[in-house]
MARBA-53257 format. One record per residue (C-alpha): residue number from 1; chain; x, y, z. Coordinates in steps of 0.2 Angstrom, whole numbers, plus 5000, padded with zeros to 4 digits. Example, Ala and Ser with C-alpha at 12.3 -4.5 7.8 and 13.67 -1.06 7.14 Angstrom:
+-----+-------+------+-------+------+
!   n ! chain ! east ! north !   up !
+-----+-------+------+-------+------+
!   1 !     A ! 5062 !  4978 ! 5039 !
!   2 !     A ! 5068 !  4995 ! 5036 !
+-----+-------+------+-------+------+
This chain:
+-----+-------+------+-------+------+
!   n ! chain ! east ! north !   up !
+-----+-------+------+-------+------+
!   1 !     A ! 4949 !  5660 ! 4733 !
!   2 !     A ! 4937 !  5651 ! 4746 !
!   3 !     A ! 4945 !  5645 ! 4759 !
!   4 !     A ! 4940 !  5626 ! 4757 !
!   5 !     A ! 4948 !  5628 ! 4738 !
!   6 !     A ! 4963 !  5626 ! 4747 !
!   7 !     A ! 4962 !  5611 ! 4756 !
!   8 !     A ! 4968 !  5593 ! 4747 !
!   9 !     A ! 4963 !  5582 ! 4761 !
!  10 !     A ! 4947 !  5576 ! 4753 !
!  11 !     A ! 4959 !  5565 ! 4740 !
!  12 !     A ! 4960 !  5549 ! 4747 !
!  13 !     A ! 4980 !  5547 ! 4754 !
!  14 !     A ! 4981 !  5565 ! 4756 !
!  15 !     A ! 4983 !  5569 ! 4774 !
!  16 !     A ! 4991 !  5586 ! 4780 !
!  17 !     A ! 5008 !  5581 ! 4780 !
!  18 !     A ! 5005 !  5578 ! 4760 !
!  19 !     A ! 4995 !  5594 ! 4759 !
!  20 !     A ! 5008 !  5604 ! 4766 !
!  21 !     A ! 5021 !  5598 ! 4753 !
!  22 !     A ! 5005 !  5600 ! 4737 !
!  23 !     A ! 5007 !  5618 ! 4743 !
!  24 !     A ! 5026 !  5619 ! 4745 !
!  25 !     A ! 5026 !  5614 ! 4726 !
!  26 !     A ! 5015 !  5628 ! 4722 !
!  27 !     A ! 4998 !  5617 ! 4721 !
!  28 !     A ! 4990 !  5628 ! 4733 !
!  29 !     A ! 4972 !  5629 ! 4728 !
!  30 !     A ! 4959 !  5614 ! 4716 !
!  31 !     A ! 4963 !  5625 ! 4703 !
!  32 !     A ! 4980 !  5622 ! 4705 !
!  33 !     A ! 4979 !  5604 ! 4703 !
!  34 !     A ! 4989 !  5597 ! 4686 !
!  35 !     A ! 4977 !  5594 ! 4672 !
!  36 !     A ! 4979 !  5576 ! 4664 !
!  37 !     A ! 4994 !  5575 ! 4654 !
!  38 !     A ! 5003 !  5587 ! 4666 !
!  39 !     A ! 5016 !  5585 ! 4677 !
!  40 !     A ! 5009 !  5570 ! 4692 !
!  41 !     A ! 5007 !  5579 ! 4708 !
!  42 !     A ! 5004 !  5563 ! 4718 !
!  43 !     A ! 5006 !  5550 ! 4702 !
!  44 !     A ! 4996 !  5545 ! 4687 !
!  45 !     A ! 4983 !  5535 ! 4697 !
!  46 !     A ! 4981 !  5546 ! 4711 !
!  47 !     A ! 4980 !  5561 ! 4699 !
!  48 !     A ! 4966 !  5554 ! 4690 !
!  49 !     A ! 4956 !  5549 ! 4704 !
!  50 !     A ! 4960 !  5566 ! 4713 !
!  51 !     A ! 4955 !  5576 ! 4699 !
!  52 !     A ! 4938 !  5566 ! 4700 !
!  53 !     A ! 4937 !  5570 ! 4720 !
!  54 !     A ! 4939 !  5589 ! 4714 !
!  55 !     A ! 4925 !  5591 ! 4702 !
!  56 !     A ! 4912 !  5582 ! 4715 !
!  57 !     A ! 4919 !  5596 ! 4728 !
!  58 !     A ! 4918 !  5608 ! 4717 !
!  59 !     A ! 4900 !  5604 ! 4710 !
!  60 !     A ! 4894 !  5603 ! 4730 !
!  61 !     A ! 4902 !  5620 ! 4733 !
!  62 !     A ! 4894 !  5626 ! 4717 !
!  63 !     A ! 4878 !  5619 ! 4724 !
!  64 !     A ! 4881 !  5625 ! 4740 !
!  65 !     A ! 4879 !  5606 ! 4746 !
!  66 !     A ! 4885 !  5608 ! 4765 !
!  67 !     A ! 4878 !  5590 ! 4769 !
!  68 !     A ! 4890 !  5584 ! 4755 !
!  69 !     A ! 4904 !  5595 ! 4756 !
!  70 !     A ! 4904 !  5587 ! 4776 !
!  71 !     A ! 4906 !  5568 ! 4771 !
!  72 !     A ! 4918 !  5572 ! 4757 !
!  73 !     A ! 4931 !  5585 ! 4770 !
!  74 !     A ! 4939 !  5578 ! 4785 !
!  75 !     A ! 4932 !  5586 ! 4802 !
!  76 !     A ! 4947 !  5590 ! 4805 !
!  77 !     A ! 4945 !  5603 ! 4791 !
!  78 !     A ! 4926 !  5607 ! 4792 !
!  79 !     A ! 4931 !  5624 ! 4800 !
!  80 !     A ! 4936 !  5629 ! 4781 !
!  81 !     A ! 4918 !  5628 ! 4777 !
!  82 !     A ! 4912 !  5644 ! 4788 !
!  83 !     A ! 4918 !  5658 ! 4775 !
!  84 !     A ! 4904 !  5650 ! 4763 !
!  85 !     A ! 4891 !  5645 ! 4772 !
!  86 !     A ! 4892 !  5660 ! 4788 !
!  87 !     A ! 4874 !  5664 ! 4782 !
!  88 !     A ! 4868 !  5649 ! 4784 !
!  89 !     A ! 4875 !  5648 ! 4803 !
!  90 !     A ! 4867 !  5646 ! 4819 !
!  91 !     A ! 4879 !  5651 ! 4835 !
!  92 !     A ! 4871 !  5645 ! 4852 !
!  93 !     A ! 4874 !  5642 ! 4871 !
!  94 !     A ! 4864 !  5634 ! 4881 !
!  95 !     A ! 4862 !  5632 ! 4904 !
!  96 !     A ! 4856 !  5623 ! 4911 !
!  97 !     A ! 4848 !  5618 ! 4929 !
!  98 !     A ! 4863 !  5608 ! 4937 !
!  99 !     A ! 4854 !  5594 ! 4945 !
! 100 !     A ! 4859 !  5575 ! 4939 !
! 101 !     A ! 4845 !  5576 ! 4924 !
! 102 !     A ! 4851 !  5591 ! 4916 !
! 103 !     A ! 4837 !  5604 ! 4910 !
! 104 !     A ! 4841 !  5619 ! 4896 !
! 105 !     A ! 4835 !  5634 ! 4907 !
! 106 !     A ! 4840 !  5647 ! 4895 !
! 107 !     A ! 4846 !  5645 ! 4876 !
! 108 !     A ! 4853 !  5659 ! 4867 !
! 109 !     A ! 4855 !  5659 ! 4847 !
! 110 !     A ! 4864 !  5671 ! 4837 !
! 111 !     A ! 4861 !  5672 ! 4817 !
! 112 !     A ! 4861 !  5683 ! 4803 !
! 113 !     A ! 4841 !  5685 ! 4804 !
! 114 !     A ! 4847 !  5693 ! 4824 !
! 115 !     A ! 4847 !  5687 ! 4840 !
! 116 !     A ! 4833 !  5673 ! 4849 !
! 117 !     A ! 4831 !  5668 ! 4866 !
! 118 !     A ! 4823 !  5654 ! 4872 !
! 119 !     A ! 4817 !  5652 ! 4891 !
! 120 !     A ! 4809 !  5637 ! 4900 !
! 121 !     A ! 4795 !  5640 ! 4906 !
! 122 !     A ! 4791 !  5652 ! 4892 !
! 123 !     A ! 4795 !  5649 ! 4874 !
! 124 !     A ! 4809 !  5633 ! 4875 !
! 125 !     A ! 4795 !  5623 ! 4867 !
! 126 !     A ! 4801 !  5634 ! 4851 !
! 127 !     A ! 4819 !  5630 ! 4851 !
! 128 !     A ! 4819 !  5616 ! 4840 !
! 129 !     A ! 4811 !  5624 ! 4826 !
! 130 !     A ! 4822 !  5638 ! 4828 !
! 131 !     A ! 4837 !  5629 ! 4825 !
! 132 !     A ! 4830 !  5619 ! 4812 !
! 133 !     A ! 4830 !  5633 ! 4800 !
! 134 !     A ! 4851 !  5633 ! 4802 !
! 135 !     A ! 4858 !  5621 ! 4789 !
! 136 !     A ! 4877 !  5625 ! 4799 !
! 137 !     A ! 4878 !  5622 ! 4820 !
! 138 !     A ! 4890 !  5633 ! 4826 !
! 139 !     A ! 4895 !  5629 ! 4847 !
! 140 !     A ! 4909 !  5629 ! 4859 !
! 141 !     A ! 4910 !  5611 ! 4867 !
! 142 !     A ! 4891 !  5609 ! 4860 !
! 143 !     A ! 4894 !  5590 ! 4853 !
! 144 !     A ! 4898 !  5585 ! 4872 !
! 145 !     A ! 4886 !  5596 ! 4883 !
! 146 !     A ! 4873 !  5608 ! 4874 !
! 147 !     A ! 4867 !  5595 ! 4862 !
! 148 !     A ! 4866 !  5579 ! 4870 !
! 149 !     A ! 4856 !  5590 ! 4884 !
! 150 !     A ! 4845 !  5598 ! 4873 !
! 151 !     A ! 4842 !  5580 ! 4865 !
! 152 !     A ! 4837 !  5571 ! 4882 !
! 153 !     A ! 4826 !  5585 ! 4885 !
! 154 !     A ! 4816 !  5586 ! 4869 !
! 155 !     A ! 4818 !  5569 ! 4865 !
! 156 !     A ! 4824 !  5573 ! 4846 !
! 157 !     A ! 4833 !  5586 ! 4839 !
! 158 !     A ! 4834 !  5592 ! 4820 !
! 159 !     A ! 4848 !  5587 ! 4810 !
! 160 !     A ! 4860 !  5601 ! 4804 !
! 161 !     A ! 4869 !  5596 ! 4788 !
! 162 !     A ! 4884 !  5604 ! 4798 !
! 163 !     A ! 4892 !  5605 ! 4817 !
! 164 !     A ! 4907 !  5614 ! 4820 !
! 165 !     A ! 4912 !  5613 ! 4839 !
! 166 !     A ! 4923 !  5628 ! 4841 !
! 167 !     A ! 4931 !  5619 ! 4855 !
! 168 !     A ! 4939 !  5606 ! 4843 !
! 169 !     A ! 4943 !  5619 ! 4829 !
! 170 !     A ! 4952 !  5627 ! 4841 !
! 171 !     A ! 4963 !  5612 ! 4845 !
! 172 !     A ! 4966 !  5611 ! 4827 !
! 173 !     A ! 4976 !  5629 ! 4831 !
! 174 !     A ! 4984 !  5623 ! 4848 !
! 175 !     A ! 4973 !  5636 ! 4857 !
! 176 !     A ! 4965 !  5624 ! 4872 !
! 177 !     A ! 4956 !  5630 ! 4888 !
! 178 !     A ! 4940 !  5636 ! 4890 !
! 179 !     A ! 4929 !  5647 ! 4882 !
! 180 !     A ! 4934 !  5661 ! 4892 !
! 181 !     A ! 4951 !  5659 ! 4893 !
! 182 !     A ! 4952 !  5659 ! 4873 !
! 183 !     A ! 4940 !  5675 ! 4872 !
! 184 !     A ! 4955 !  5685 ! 4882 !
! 185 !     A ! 4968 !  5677 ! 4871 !
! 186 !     A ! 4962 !  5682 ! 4856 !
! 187 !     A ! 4957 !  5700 ! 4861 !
! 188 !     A ! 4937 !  5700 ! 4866 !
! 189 !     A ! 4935 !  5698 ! 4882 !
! 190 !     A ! 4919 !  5700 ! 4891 !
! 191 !     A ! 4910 !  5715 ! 4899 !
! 192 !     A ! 4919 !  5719 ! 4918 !
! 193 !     A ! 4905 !  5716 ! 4925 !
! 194 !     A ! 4902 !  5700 ! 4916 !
! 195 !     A ! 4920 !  5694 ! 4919 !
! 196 !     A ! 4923 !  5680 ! 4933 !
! 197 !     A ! 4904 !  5675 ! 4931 !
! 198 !     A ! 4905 !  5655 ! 4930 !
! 199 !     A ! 4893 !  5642 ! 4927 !
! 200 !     A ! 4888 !  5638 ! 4942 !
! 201 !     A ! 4882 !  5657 ! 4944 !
! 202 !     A ! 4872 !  5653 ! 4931 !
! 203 !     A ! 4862 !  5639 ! 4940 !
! 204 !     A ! 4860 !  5652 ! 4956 !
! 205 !     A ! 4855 !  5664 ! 4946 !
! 206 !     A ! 4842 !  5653 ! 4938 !
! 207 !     A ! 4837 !  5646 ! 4954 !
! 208 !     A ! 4836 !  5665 ! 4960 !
! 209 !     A ! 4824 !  5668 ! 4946 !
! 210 !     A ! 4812 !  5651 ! 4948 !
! 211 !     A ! 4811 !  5653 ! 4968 !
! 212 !     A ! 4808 !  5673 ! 4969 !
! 213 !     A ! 4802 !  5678 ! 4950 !
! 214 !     A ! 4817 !  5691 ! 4952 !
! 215 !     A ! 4817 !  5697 ! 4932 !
! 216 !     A ! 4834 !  5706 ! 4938 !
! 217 !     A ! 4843 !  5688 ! 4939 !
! 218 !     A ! 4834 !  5682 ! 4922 !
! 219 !     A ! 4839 !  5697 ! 4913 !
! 220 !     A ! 4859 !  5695 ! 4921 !
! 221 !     A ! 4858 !  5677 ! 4917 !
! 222 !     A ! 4850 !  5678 ! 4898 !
! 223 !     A ! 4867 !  5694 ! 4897 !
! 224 !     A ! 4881 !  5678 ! 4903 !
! 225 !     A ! 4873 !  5665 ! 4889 !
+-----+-------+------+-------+------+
């Protein structure tokens, strides 16, 4: 079963305390869910209503409505929505110049059409058409730095139907600290030559690039994003 098929907390009242005991009682997928005239799994009311929720979910999951699927499931839960959707995905990353206005400088995207770079001063006027063929955002602290940079450089941005911050999922898991830290945690850490490499390297390296046209610095710096 899909892995958002097993979420209840689109049913108004449900929240994952009452989730949890749904699945303790063996009501562990929508299409465990009592049919009317069964056995209440929340009561009468509830049931009849929460069958309802059901059908519209399932409808936009058969539609592959991500937009709708969004509104009706909890944030908390959106990470459910990447099995079914990882085609439609966009992962990306973006640097920027470090001074008080904030510039992207490089911006890498990751997809299943490949792998895009975008670099200003060469193709960065290309970005938002780029990620506007992505109906799903996928980034790691992206709803507090790479996006609202991105929009006060371009002005406007595309709308996906779908974020998912990483960094926030993984708080849904208790696994906190920086992108880094968790890559080692969870068993992919980066290249040795690569590891201990911090952002403010990144704005050097940039600055290395812009000042002395040393391709070697724009080709380590574009390898760390």
């Amino acid at each position: 079963d899909p892995v958002i098929t097993r979420t209840f907390q689109l049913i108004r009242g449900v929240g994952p305390a009452r989730e949890k005991d749904l699945w303790k009682r063996g009501i562990r997928t929508w299409d465990d869910f009592p049919a009317e005239g069964g056995e209440p799994a929340l009561s009468r009311e509830q049931d009849r209503k929460a069958r309802e929720q059901l059908a519209r979910a399932r409808a936009a999951l058969e539609a592959r409505d991500l937009l709708r699927l969004g509104v009706m499931i909890p944030q908390r839960e959106h990470w459910r929505l990447y099995r079914e959707f990882m085609h439609d995905a966009a992962f990306f990353d973006i640097e920027a110049d470090g001074r008080e206005t904030m510039t992207p400088t490089v911006v890498s995207l990751f997809h299943a059409d490949g792998f895009e770079v975008f670099i200003q001063g060469r193709n960065l006027d290309a970005l938002p058409a780029a990620l506007a063929r992505w109906p799903l955002w996928i980034t790691f602290n992206g709803s507090v730095f790479d996006i609202p940079v991105l929009k006060a450089h371009f002005g406007e941005l595309p709308q996906p139907r779908l974020h998912l911050d990483l960094r926030f999922a993984c708080h849904r898991f208790a696994l906190g600290g920086g992108l880094k830290s968790l890559e080692d945690r969870l068993g992919f850490p980066r290249p040795q030559h690569l590891r201990g490499v911090k952002g403010m390297d990144a704005v050097l390296l940039w600055r290395a690039y812009r000042h002395t046209a040393d391709i070697e610095a724009l080709r380590f710096l574009v390898e760390y994003n």
